[in-house]
C-alpha positions, -999 to +999 in steps of 0.1 A: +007-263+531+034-242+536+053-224+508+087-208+509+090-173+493+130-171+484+157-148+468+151-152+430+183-143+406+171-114+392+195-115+362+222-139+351+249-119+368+234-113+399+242-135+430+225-116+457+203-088+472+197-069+501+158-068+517+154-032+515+113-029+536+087-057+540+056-045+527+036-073+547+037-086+582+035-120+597+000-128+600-011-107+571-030-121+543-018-122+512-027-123+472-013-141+446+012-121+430+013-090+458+044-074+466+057-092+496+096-074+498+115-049+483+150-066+470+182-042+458+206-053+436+243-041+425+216-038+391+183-029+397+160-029+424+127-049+425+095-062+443+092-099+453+057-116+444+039-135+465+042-172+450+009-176+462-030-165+481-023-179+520-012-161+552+023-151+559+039-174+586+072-162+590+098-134+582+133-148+583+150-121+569+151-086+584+158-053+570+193-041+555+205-079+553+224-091+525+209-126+509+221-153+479+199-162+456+178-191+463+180-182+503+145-181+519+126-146+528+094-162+543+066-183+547+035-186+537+008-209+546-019-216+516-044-239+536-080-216+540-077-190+562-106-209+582-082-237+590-054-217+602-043-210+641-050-172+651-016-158+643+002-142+672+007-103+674+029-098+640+068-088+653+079-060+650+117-047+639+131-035+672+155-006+665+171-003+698+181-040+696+185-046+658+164-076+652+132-088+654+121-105+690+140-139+689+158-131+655+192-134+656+216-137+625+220-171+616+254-183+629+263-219+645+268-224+680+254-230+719+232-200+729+243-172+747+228-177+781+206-150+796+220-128+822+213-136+858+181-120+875+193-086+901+168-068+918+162-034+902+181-014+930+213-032+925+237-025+892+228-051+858+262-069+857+275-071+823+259-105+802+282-137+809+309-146+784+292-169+752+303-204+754+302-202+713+300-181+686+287-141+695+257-139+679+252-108+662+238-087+632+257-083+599+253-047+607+274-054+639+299-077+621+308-052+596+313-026+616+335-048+643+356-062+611+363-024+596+376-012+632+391-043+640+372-048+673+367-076+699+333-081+702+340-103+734+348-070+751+321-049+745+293-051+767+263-059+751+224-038+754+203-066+731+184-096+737+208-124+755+230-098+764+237-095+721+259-067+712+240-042+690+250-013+666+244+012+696+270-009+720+297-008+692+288+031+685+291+041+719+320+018+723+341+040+695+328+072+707+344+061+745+377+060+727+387+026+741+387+009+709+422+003+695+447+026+671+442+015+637+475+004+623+484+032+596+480+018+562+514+024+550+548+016+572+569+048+579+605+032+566+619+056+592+598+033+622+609+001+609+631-014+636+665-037+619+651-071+630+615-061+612+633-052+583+656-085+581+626-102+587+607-089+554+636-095+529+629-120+502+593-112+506+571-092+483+563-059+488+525-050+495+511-020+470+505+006+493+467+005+475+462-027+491+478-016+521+455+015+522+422-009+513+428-031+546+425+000+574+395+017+578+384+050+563+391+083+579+357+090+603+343+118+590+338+149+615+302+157+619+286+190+627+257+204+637+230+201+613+253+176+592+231+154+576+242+112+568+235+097+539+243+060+539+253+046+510+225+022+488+237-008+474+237+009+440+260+034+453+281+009+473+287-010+438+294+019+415+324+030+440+335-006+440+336-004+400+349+031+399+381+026+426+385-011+411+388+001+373+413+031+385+440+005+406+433-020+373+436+001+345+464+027+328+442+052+314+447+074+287+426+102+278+422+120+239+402+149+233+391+154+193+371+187+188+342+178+160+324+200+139+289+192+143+269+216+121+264+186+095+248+163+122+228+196+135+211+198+098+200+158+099+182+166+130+170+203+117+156+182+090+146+151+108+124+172+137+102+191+106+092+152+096+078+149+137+112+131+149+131+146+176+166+134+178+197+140+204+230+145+197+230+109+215+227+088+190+246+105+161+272+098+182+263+058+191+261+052+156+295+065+150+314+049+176+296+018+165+306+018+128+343+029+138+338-001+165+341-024+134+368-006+116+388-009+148+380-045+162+403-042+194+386-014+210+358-035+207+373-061+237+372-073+272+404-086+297+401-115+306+434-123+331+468-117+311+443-122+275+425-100+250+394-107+241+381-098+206+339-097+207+322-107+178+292-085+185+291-045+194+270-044+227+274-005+234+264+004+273+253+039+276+251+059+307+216+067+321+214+089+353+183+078+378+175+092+414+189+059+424+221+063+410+243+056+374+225+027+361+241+014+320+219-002+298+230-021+270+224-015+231+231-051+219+244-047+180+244-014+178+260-018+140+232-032+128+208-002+141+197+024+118+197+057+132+159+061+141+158+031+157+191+037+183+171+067+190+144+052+197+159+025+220+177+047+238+144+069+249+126+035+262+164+023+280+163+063+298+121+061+309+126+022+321+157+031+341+143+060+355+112+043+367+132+010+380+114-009+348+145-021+334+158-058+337+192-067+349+201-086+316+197-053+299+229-044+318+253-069+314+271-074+283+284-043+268+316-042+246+319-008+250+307+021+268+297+054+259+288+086+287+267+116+281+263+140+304+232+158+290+228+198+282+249+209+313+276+182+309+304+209+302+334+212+273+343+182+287+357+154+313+378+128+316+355+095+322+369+060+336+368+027+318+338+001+326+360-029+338+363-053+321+363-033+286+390-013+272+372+019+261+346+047+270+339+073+256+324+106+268+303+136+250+316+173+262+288+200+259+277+212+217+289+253+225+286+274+192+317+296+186+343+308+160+366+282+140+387+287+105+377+268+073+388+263+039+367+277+013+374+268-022+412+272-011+404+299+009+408+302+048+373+317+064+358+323+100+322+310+104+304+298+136+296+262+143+280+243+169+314+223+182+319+195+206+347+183+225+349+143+225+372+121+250+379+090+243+393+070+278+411+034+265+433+010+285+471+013+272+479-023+288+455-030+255+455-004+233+484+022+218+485+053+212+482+052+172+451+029+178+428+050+204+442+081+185+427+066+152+398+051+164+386+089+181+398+105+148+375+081+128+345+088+150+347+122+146+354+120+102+319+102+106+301+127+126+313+155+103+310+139+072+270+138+080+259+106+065+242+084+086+225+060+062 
């Protein structure tokens, strides 16, 4: 009986994932629950179980190729292994022609016919024009749709005379690939009958305009080393570029006195509990969260949308990249606990342990960028909210107090806070309050 081993959704706002390595062959055995595939995700990254004990039959999805949820990875055959056909010599990914032998990507179509036979002294003519579709990798259609290239034109190295990453590399580096068009019109180029024949019509942002054109290639040196992007990465410069074209930020700095919060955790860490200046700072934003409902809100289109609940997303660096876990009513925490949460959120994360639910949701963010984070920075807004905000470095120096009416210099551990918000939502008087109240609750010390 054969059993197909597919894309689960690992999360309720994940759609897809890319196979990142097999960890089996066809023809190996297999266990009940063994790793079969290692899926990334825009969230996390994960193994895929084996569904069940049988022999893998088939591999139907190679390396580096993106896949929707419910799209089958495999095979498996549960019959006994006594019953089963000797499986053929497992295949093997081909790197010189990007695919497995007789994998190609799955496109409609007549086949591409084989080139004719030549004897080896005379020249391989190029492959024969397809009657269909080209058949291709996604690797191969990306790159041909960010340089604009005809693929019909390019001969081809691969199996069926396929054009492979290789043929469209050395294709770029001949220099016979076409200009691309710059990304924004020089008025002064703009012949009258092109300019008659755009009037009435709207005008494309020159970000758009920019977006549609590929990227500048890089020059490379000698002992240059490329570092292609995971999917991770690919996703947090999607969210990062996306919120900066979306959003009008504004950025407030309040300077807080945080001697009062450095005596809770003096005390706190002689009773055995160690706390960060981490979540001092949670439970502040959280309470001022409430006091200030609109900071507390999502866009939704040309809307405003007031959440009920205070889901606060903190930051978490991993080796994989920025991954934001989600402290779902973070009002309702005590202290101890939002410390405590936040430990378990920063080993899961780090160790790839955490579940993709745990980061969707937030209302709110919040970014700390540990002991060596700084005075401070100027963080960007984590679409769709309407607020973030950011912990500078705790540096002890010199301020002026009052002292029973008179002015004193003392030292105090001080810490600059910036508070990023979306002015298509919020005002100035309202981010300006809400940061001033989160910092009257970290100095005023109580925490209960």
């Amino acid at each position: 009986m054969l059993i197909e081993v597919v894309m689960p959704q690992l999360g309720e706002s994940v759609v897809e994932g890319v196979v990142v390595k097999w960890l089996v062959e066809a023809g190996d055995l297999v266990a009940k629950d063994q790793p079969l595939v290692e899926i990334s995700t825009d969230k996390v990254d994960a193994e895929i179980p084996s569904p069940s004990a049988g022999r893998v039959t088939q591999i139907l999805v190679k390396p580096g190729e993106t896949v929707p949820i419910l799209e089958v990875l495999a095979k498996i055959e549960t019959e006994p292994s006594a019953s089963l056909p000797a499986p053929e010599a497992p295949p093997k990914w081909d790197e010189e022609t990007e695919g497995f032998p007789g994998h190609m990507a799955r496109t409609s179509g007549p086949p591409i016919p084989a080139p004719p036979r030549v004897e080896p002294s005379a020249p391989a003519p190029p492959p024969p024009p397809a009657t269909g579709r080209i058949r291709i990798t996604p690797v191969v259609a990306r790159m041909a749709s960010e340089h604009g290239l005809d693929l019909s034109k390019i001969p081809g190295t691969g199996i069926d005379g396929r054009v492979t990453r290789k043929d469209v590399e050395g294709y770029l580096a001949s220099g016979q690939a076409p200009s691309a068009a710059p990304a924004v019109a020089r008025p002064a180029a703009t012949p009258p009958s092109s300019a008659k024949a755009t009037e009435g019509k709207p005008v494309v942002a020159e970000a758009t305009q920019a977006k549609a054109g590929p990227a500048p290639k890089a020059a490379l040196a000698e002992g240059d080393q490329v570092v292609p992007w995971t999917p991770i990465r690919k996703k947090i410069a999607e969210h990062m570029v996306r919120s900066k074209q979306i959003s009008p930020h504004v950025h407030i700095f309040a300077e807080v006195d945080m001697h009062r919060v450095a005596g809770v955790r003096a005390k706190e860490k002689k009773e055995g509990v160690n706390l960060t200046y981490l979540p001092f700072v949670i439970h502040a934003a959280a309470k001022a969260l409430r006091e200030t409902p609109i900071m507390n809100a999502t866009v939704a289109g040309e809307s405003t949308v007031l959440k009920k609940d205070i889901h606060i997303a903190v930051a978490v660096d991993t080796s994989r990249g920025l991954l934001v876990p989600v402290l779902r009513h973070a009002d309702r925490m005590p202290l101890k606990e939002i410390s405590a949460a936040m430990d378990d959120f920063g080993a899961r994360a780090k160790s790839g342990k955490i579940s993709p639910d745990e980061l969707s949701g937030g209302t709110f963010s919040i970014t700390n960028p540990g002991i060596k984070g700084n005075l401070f920075g100027t963080p960007i807004i984590n679409q769709p909210q309407v607020g973030i905000l950011r912990l500078g470095q705790i540096v002890k120096r010199p301020v002026v107090i009052d002292v029973d009416g008179e002015e004193t210099v003392v030292i105090r551990p001080m810490m600059y806070l910036c508070c990023a918000y979306d002015h298509r939502v919020i005002d100035g008087v309202v981010g300006n309050g809400f940061l001033y109240r989160v910092r009257e609750i970290l100095e005023a010390g109580d925490f209960s």
